[in-house]
N, CA and C atoms as an extended XYZ file, in Angstrom:
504
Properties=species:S:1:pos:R:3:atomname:S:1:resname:S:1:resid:I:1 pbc="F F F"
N         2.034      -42.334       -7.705 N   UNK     1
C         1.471      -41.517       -6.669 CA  UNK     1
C         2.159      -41.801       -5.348 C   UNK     1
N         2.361      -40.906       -4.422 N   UNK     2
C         3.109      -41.309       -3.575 CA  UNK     2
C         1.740      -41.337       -2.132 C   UNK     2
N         2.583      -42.266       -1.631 N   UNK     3
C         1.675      -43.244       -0.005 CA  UNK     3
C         1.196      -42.145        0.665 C   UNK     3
N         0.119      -41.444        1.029 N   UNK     4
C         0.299      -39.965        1.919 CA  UNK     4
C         0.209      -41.222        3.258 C   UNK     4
N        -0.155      -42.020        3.683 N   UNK     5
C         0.233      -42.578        5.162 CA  UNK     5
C         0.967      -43.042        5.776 C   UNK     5
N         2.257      -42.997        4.918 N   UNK     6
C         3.514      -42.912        4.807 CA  UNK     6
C         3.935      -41.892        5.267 C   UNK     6
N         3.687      -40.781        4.876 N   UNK     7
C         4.184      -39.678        5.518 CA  UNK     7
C         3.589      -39.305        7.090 C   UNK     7
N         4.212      -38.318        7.504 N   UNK     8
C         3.634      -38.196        8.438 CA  UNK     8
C         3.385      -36.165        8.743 C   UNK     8
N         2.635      -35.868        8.900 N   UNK     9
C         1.968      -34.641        8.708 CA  UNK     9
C         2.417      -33.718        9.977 C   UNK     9
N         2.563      -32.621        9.584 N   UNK    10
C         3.574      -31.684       10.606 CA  UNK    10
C         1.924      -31.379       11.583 C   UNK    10
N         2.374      -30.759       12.811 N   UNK    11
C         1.170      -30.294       13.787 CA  UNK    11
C         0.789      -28.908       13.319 C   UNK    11
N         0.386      -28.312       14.260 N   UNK    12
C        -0.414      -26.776       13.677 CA  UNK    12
C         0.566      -26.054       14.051 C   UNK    12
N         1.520      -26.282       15.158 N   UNK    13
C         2.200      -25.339       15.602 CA  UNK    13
C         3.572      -25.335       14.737 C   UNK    13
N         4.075      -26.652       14.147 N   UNK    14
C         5.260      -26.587       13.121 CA  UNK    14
C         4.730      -25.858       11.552 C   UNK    14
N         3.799      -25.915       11.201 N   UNK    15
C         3.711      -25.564       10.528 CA  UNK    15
C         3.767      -24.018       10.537 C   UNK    15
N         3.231      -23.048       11.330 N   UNK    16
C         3.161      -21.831       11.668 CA  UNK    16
C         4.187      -21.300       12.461 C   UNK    16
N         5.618      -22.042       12.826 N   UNK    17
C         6.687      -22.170       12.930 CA  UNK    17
C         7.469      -21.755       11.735 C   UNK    17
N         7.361      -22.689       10.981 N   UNK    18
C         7.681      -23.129        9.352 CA  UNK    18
C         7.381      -21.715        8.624 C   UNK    18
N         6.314      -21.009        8.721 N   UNK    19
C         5.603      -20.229        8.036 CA  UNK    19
C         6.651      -19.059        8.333 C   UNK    19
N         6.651      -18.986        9.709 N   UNK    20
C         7.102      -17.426       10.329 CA  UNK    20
C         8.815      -17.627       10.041 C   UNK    20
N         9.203      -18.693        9.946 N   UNK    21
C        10.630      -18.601        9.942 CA  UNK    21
C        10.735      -18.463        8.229 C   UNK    21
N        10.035      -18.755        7.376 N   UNK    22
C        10.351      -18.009        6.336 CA  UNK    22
C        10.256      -17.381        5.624 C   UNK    22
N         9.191      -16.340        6.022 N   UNK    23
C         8.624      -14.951        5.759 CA  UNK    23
C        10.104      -14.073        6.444 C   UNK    23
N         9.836      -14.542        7.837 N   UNK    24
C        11.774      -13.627        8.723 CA  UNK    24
C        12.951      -14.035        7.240 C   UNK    24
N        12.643      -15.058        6.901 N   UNK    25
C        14.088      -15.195        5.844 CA  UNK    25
C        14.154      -14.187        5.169 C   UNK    25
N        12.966      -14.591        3.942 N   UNK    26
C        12.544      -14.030        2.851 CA  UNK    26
C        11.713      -12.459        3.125 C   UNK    26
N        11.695      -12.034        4.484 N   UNK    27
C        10.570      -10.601        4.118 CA  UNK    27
C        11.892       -9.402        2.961 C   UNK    27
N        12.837       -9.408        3.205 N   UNK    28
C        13.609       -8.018        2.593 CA  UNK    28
C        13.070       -8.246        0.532 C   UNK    28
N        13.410       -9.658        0.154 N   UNK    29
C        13.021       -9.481       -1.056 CA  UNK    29
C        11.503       -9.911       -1.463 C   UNK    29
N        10.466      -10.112       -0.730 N   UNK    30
C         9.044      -10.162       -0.855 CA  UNK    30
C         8.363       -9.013       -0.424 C   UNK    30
N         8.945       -8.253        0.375 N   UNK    31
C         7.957       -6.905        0.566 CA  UNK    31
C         7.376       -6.370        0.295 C   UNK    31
N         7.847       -5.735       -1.072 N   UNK    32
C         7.058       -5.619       -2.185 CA  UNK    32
C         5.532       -6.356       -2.763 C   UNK    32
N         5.661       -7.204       -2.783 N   UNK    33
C         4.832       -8.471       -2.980 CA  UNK    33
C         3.715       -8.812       -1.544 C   UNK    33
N         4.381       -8.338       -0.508 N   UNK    34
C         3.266       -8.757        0.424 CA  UNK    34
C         2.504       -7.406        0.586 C   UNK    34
N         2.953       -6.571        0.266 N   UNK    35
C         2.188       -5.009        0.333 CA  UNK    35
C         0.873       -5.369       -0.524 C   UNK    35
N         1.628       -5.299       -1.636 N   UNK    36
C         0.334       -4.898       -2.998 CA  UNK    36
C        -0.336       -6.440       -3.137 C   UNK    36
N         0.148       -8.075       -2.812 N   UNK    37
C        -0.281       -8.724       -3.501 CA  UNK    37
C        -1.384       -8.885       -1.823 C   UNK    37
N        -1.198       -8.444       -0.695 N   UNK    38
C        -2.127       -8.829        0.402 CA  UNK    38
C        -3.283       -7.871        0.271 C   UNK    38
N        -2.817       -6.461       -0.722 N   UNK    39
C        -4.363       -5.756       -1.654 CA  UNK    39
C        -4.841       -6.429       -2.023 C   UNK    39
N        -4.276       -6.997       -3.176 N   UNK    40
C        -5.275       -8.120       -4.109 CA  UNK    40
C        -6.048       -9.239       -3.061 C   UNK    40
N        -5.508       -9.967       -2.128 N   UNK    41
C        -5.901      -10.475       -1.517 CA  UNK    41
C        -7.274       -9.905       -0.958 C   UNK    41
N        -7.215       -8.884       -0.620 N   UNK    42
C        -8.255       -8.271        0.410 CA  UNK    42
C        -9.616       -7.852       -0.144 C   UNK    42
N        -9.116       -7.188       -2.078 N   UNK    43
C       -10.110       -7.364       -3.200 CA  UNK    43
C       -11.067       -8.290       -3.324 C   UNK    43
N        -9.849       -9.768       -3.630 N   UNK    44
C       -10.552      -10.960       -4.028 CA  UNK    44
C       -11.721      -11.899       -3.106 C   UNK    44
N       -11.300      -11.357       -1.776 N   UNK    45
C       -12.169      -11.820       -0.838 CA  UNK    45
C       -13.326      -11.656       -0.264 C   UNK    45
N       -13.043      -10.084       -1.044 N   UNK    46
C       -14.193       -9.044       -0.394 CA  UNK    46
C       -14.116       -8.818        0.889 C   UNK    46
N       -12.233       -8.331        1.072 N   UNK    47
C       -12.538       -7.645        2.848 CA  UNK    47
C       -12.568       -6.197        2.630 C   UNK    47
N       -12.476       -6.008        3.889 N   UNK    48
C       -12.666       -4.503        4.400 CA  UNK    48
C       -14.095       -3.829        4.754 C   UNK    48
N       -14.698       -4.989        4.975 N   UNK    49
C       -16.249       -4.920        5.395 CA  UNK    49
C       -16.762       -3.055        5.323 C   UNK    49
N       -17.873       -3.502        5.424 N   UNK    50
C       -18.786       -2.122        5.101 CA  UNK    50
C       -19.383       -1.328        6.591 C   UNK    50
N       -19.122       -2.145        7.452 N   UNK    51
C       -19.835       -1.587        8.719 CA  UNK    51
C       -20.990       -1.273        9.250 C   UNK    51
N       -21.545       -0.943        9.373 N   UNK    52
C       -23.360       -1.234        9.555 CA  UNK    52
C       -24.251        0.177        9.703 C   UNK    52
N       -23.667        1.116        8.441 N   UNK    53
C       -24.408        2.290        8.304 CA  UNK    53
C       -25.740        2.069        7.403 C   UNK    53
N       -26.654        3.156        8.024 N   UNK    54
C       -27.793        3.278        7.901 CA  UNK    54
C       -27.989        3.921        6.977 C   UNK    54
N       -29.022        3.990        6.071 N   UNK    55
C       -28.622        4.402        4.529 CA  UNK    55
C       -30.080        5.288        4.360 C   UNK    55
N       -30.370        5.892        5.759 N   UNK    56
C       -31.673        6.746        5.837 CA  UNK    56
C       -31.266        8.390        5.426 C   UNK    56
N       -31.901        9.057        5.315 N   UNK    57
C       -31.509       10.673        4.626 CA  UNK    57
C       -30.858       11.205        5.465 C   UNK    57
N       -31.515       10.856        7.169 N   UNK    58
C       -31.531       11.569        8.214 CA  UNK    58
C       -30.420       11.979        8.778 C   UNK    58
N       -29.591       10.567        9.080 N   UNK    59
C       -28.939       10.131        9.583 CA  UNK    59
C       -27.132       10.330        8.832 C   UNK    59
N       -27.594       10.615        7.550 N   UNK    60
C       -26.214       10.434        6.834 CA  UNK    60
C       -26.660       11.427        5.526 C   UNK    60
N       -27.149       12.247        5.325 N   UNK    61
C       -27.204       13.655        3.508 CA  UNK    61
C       -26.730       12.867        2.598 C   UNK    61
N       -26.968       12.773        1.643 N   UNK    62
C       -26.341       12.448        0.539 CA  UNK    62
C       -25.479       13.918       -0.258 C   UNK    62
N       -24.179       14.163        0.007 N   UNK    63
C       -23.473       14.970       -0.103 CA  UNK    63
C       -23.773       15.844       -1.834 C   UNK    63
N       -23.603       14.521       -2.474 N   UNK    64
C       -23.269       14.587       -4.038 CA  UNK    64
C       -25.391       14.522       -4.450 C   UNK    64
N       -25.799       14.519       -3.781 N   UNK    65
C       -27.348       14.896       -4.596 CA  UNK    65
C       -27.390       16.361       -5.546 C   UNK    65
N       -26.654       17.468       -5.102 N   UNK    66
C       -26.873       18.714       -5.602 CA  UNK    66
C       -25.430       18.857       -6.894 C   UNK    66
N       -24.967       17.913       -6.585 N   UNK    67
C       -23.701       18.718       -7.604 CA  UNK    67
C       -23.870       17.549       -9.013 C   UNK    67
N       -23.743       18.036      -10.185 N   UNK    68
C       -23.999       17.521      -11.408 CA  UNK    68
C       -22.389       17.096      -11.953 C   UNK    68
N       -22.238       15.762      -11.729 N   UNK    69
C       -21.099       15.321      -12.530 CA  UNK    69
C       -21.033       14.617      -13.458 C   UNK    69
N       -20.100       14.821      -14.480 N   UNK    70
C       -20.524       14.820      -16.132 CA  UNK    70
C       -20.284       13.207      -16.299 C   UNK    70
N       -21.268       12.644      -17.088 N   UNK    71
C       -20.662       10.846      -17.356 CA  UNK    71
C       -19.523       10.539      -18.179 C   UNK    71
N       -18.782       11.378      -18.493 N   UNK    72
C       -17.520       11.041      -18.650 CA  UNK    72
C       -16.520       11.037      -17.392 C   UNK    72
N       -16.707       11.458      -16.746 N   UNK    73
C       -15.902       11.871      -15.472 CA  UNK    73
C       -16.930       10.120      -14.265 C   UNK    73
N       -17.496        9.691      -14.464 N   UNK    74
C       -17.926        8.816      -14.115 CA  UNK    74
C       -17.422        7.373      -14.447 C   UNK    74
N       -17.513        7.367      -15.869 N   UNK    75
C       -16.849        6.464      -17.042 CA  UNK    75
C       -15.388        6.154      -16.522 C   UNK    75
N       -14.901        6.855      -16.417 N   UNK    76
C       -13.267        7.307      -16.052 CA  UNK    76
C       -12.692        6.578      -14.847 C   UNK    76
N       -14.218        7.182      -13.911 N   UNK    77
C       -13.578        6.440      -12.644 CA  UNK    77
C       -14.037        5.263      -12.652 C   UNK    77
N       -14.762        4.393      -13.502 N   UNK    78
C       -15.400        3.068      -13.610 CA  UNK    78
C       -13.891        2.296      -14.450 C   UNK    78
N       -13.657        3.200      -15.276 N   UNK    79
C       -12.303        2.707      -15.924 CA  UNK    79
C       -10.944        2.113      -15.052 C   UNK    79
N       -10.797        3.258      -14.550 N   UNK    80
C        -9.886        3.324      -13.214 CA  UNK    80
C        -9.977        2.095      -12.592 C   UNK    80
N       -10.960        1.923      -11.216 N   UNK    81
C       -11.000        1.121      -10.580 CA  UNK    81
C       -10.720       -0.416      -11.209 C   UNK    81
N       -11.644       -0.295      -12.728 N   UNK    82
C       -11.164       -2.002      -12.847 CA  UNK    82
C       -10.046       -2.010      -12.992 C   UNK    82
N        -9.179       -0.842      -13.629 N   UNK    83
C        -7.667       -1.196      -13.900 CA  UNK    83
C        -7.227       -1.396      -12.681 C   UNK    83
N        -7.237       -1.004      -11.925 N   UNK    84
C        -6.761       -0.934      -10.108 CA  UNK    84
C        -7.207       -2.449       -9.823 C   UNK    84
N        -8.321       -2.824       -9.971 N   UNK    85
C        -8.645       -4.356       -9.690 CA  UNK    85
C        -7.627       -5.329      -10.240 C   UNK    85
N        -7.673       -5.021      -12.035 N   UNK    86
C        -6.541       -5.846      -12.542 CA  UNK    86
C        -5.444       -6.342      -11.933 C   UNK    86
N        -4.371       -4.738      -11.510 N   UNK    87
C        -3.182       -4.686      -10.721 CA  UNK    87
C        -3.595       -5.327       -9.504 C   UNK    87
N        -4.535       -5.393       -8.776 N   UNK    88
C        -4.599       -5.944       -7.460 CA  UNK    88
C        -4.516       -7.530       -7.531 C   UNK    88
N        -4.957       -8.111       -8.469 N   UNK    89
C        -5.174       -9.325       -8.851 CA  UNK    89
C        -4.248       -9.975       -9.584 C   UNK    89
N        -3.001       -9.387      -10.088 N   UNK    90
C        -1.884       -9.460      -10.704 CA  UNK    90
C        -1.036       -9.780       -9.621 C   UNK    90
N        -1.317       -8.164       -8.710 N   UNK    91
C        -0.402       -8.726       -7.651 CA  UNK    91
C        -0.110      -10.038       -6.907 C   UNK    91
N        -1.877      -10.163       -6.273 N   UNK    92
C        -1.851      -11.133       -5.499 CA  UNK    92
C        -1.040      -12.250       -6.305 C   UNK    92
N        -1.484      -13.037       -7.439 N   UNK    93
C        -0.838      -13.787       -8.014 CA  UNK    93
C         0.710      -13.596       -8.464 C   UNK    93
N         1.053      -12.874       -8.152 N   UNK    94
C         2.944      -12.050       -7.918 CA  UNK    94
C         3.219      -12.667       -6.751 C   UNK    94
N         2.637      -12.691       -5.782 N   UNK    95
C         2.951      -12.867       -4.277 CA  UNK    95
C         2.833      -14.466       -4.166 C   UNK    95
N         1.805      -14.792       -4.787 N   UNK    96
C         1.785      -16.535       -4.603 CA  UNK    96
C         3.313      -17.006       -4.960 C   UNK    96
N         3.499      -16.222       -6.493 N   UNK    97
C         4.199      -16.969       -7.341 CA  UNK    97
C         5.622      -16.573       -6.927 C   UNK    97
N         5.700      -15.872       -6.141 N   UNK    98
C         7.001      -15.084       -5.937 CA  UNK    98
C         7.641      -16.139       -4.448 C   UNK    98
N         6.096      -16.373       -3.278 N   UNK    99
C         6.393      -17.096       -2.642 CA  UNK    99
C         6.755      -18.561       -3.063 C   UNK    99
N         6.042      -19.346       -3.932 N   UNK   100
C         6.664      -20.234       -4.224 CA  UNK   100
C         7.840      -20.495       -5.010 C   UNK   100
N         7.763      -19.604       -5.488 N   UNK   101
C         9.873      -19.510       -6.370 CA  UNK   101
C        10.711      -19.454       -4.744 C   UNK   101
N        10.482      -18.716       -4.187 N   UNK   102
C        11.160      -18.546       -2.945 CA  UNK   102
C        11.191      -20.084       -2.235 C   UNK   102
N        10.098      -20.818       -2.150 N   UNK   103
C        10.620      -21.804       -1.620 CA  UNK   103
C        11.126      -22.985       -2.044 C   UNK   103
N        11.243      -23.192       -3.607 N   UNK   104
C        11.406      -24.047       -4.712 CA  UNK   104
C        13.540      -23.418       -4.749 C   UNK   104
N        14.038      -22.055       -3.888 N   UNK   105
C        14.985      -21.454       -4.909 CA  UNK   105
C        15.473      -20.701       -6.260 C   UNK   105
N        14.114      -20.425       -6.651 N   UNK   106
C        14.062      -20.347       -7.814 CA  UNK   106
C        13.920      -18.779       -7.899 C   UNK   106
N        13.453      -17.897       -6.859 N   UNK   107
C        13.233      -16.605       -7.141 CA  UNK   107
C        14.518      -15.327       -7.714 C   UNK   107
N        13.627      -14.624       -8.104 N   UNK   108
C        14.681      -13.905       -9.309 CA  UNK   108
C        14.794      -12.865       -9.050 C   UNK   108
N        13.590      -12.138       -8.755 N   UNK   109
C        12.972      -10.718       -8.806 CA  UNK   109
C        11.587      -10.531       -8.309 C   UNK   109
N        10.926       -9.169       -7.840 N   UNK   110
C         9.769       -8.704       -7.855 CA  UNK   110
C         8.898       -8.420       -9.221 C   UNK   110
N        10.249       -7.971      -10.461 N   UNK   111
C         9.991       -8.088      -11.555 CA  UNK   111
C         9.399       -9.286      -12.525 C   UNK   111
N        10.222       -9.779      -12.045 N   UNK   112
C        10.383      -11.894      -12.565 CA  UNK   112
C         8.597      -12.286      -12.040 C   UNK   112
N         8.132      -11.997      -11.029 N   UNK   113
C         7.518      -12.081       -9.774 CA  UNK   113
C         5.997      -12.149      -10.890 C   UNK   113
N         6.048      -10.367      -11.171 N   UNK   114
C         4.915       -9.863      -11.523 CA  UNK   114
C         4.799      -10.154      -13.370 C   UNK   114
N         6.379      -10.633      -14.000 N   UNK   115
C         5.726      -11.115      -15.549 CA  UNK   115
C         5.309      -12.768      -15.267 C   UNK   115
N         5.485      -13.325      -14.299 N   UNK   116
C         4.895      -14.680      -14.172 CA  UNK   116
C         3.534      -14.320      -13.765 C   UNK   116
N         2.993      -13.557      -13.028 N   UNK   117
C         1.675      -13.387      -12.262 CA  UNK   117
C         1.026      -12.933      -13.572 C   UNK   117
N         1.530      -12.018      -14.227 N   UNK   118
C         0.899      -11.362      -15.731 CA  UNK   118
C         0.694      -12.441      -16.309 C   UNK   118
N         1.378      -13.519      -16.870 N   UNK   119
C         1.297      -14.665      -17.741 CA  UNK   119
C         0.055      -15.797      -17.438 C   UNK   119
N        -0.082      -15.728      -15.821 N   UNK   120
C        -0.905      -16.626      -15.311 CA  UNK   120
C        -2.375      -15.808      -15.031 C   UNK   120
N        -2.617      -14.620      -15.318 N   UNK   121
C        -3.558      -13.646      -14.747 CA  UNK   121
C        -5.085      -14.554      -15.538 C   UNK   121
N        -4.886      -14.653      -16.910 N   UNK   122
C        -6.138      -15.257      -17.743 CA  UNK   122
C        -6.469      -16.676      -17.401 C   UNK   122
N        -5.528      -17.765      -16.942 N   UNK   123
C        -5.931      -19.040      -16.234 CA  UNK   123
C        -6.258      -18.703      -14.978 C   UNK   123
N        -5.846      -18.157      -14.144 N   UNK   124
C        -6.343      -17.418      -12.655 CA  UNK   124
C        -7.947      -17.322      -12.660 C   UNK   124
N        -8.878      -16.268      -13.400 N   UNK   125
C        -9.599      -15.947      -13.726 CA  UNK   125
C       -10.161      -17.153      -14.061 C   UNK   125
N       -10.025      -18.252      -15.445 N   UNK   126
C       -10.857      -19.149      -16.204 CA  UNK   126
C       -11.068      -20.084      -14.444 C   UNK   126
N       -10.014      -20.561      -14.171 N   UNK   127
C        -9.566      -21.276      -12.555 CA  UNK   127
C       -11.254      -20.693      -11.794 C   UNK   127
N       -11.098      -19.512      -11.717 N   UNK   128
C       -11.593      -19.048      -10.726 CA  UNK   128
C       -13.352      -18.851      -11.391 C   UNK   128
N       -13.874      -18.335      -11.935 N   UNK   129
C       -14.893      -18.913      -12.456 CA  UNK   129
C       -15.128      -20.549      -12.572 C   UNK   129
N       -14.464      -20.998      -13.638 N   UNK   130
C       -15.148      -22.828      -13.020 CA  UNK   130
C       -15.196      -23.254      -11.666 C   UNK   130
N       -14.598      -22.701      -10.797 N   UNK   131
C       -14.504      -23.070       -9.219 CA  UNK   131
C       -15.667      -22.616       -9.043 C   UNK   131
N       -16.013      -21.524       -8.655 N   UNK   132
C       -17.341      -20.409       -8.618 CA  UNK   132
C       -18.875      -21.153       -9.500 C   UNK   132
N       -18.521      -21.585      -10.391 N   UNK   133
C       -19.588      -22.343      -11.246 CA  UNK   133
C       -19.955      -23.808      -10.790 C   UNK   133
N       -18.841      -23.934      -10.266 N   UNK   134
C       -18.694      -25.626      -10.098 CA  UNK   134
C       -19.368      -25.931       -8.479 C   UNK   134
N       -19.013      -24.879       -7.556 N   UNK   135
C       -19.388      -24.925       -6.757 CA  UNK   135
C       -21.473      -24.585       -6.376 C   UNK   135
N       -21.353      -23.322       -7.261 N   UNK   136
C       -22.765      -23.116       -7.395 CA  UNK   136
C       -23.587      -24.006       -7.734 C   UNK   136
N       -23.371      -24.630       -9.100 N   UNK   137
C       -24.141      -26.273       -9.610 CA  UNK   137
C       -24.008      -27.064       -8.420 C   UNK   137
N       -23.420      -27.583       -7.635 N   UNK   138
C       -22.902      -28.666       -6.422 CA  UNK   138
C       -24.016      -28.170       -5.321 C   UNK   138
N       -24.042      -26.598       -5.288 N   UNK   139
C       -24.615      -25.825       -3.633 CA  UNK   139
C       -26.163      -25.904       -4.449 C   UNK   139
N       -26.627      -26.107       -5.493 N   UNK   140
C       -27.610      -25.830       -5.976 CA  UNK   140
C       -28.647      -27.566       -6.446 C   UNK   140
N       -27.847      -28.461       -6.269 N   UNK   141
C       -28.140      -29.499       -6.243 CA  UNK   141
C       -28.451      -30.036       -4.765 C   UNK   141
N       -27.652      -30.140       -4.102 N   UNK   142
C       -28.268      -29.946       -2.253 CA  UNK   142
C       -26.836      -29.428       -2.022 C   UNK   142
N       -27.105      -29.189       -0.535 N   UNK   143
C       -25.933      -28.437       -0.039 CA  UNK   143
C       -24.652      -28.903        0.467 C   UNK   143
N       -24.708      -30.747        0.935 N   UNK   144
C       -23.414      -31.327        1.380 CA  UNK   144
C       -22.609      -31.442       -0.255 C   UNK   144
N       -23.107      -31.628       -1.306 N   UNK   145
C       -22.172      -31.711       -2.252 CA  UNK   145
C       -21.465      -30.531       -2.522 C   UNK   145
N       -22.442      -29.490       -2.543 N   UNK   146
C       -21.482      -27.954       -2.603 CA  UNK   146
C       -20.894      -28.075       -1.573 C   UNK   146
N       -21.017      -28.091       -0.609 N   UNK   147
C       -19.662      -27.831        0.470 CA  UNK   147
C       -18.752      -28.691        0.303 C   UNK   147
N       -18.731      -30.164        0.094 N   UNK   148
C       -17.988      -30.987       -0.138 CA  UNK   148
C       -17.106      -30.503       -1.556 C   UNK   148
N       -17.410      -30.373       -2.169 N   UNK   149
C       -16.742      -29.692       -3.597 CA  UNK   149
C       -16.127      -28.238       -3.650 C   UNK   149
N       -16.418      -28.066       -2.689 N   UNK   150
C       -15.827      -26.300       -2.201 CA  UNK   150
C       -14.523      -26.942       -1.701 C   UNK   150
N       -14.770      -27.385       -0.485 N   UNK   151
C       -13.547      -27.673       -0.080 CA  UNK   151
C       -12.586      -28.780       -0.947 C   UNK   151
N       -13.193      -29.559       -1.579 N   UNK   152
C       -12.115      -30.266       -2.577 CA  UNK   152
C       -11.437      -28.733       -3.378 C   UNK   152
N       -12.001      -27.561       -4.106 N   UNK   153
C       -11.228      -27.130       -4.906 CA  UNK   153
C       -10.934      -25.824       -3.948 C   UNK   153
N       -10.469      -25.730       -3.259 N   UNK   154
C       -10.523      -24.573       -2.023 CA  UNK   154
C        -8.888      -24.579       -2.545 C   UNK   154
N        -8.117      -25.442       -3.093 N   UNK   155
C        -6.655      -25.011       -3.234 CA  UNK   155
C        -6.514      -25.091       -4.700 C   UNK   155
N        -7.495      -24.666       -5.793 N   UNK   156
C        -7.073      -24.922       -6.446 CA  UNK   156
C        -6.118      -23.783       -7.700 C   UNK   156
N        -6.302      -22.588       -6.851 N   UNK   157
C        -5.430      -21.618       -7.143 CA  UNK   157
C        -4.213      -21.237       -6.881 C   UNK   157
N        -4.092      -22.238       -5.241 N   UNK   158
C        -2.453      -22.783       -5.227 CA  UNK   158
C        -2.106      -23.254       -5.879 C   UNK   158
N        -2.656      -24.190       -6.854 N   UNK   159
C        -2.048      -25.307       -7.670 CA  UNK   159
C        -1.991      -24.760       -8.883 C   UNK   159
N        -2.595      -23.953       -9.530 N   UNK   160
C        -2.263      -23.440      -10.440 CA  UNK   160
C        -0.938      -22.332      -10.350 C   UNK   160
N        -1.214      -22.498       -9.534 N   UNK   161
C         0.332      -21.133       -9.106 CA  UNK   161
C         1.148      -21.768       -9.181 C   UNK   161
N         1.461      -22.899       -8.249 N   UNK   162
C         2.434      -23.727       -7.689 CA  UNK   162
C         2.941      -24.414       -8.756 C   UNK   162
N         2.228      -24.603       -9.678 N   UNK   163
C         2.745      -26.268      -10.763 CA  UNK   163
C         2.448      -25.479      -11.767 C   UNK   163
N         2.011      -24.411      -12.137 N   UNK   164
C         2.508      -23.537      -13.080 CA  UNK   164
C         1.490      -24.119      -14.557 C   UNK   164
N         0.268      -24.806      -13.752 N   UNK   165
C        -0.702      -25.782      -14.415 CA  UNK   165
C        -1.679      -24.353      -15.613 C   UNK   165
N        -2.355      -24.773      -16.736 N   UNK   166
C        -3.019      -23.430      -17.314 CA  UNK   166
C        -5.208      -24.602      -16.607 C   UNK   166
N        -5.875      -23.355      -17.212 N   UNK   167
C        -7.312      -23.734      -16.294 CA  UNK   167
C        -8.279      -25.049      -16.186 C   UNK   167
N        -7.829      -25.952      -17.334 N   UNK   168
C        -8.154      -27.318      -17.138 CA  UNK   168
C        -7.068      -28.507      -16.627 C   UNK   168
């Protein structure tokens, strides 16, 4: 194991130095990757907030009350979206994995990018549930251990990216 007090730890501002100078390197062959995989990102987080509409008759009709649409045509778009989720979640993990080939040297492709993110998509997921589980048992026992255990596994989807590790 190596000494971490030995080392000595960059400030906030080298690091975000560090960051921006190699996104400027690397943006022409990650672009791709920061488009669609900062979707997935935005999925997984649950951004794009909802805004603070009022969900009274008055104020807002419910457009679709009068028109009859068939549950196949419902089905379809329930189909859809998860596939759209999939790809979003593929991506993001394209973009991890694409960034860290990039800084290892190792990057190939956007292609290369997205059959590594495909390969890792089912440990991603197992990863991401036991985190989610692990944390809930911890927040559900009292609350400094869940937080304390949140933040222990708060990277642990870098690390599966990064070291190319499968969900245990």
């Amino acid at each position: 194991m190596e000494d971490v007090a030995a080392k000595s730890f960059l400030s906030s501002k080298e690091i975000v130095a560090n960051a921006r100078k190699f996104y400027k390197e690397n943006f022409k062959k990650l672009w791709p990757l920061y488009i669609l995989g900062g979707l997935g990102g935005l999925l997984s987080s649950g951004g794009g907030g909802g805004g603070g509409h009022s969900s009274s008759s008055e104020s807002s009709p419910n457009i679709l009350a009068h028109v009859n649409i068939p549950a196949w045509v419902w089905i379809l778009a329930g189909i859809l979206l998860i596939v759209i989720a999939i790809f979003l979640f593929i991506s993001k993990i394209s973009l991890l994995k694409g960034i860290s080939d990039t800084h290892k040297g190792e990057f190939v492709g956007v292609k290369d990018s997205y059959k590594k993110g495909l390969a890792t998509f089912w440990s991603f997921i197992l990863v991401g549930i036991i985190v989610g589980w692990s944390t809930l048992g911890a927040t559900a026992l009292l609350i400094i251990p869940g937080i304390i255990l949140s933040v222990y596994l708060s990277f642990t989807i870098y690390e599966l990216i990064d070291k190319q590790k499968k969900g245990f």
